[in-house]
C-alpha positions in Angstrom: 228.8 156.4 -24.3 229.1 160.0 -25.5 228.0 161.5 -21.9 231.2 159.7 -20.5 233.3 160.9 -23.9 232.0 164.8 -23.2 232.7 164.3 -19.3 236.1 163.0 -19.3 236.7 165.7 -22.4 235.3 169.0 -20.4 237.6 167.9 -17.3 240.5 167.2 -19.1 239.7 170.3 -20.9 239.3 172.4 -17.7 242.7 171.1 -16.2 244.2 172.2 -19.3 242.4 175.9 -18.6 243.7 176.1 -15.3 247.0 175.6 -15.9 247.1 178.0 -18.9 245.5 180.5 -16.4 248.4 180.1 -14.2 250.8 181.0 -16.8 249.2 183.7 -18.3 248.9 185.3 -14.9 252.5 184.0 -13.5 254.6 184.9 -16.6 252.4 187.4 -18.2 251.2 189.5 -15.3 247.3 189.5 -16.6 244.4 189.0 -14.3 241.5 190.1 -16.2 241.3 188.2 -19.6 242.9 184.7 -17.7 239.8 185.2 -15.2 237.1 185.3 -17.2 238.8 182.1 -19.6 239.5 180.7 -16.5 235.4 180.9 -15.3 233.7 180.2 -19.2 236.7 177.2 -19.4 235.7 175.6 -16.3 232.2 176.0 -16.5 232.2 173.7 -19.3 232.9 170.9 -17.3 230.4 171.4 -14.6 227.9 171.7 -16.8 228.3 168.8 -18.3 228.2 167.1 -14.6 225.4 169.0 -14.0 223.6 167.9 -17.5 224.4 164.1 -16.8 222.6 164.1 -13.0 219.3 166.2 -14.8 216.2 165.6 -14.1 214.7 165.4 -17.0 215.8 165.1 -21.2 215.1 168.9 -20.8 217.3 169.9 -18.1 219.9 167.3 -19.5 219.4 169.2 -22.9 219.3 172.5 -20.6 222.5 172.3 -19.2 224.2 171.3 -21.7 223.1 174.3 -23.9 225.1 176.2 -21.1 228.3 174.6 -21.5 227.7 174.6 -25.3 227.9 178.6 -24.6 230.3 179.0 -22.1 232.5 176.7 -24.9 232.3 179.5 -27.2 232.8 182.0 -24.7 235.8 180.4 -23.9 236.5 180.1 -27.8 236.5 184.3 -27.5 238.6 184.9 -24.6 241.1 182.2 -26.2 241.0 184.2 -29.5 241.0 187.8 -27.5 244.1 186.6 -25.7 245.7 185.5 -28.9 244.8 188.7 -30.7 246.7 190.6 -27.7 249.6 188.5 -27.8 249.6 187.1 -24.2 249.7 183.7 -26.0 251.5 183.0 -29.0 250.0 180.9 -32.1 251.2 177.5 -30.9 249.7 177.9 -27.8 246.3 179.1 -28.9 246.1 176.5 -31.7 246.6 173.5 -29.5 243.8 174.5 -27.0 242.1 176.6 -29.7 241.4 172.8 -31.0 240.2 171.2 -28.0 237.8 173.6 -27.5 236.3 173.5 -30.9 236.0 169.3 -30.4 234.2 170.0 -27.5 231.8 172.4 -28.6 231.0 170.1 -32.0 230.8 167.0 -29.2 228.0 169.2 -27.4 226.3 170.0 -29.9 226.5 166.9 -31.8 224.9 165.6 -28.2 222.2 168.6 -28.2 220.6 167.8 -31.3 220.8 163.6 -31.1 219.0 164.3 -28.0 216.2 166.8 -29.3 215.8 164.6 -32.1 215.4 161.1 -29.7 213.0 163.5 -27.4 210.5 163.9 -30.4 
């Protein structure tokens, strides 16, 4: 149940990323900052993916460690990009949000999983 919750979250997540990406690098003219939220915000996602076709409870527990950190890398670049005022405070909070439920989700899932493996 939670591995479908986490999978349709990330994607809907990423989608979200991308499109934020696109604005910040339409309107706002920056490619740097938007590239690397655009790679850490994505990679959550495919992660996951990758997580729910392991091999093993360690590589499921593996993989999702990953997008556990790239969630909090994305959580910097969204703050960095805040802090620098290529998005405003409405913007940040509302995405801001969804990527602190994801990374609680993850590792909510993380440690229900190390716990069940012992």
């Amino acid at each position: 149940m939670s591995e479908s919750i986490i999978k349709n979250k990330s994607f809907l997540f990423a989608i979200r990323i991308v499109k934020l990406y696109q604005y910040i690098v339409l309107e706002k003219k920056e490619y740097v900052l938007s590239k690397q939220l655009l790679r850490s915000g994505t990679s959550i996602g495919a992660n996951v993916r990758e997580a729910i076709n392991g091999q093993s409870k360690a590589d499921f527990i593996h993989k999702l460690s990953i997008s556990q950190k790239e969630c909090d890398e994305t959580l910097y670049w969204l703050e960095l990009l805040k802090e620098t005022f290529y998005i405003n405070e409405v913007e940040f909070l509302s995405i801001h949000s969804d990527a602190t439920e994801l990374l609680k989700i993850l590792k909510s899932i993380i440690i229900s999983t190390k716990q069940n493996n012992s």
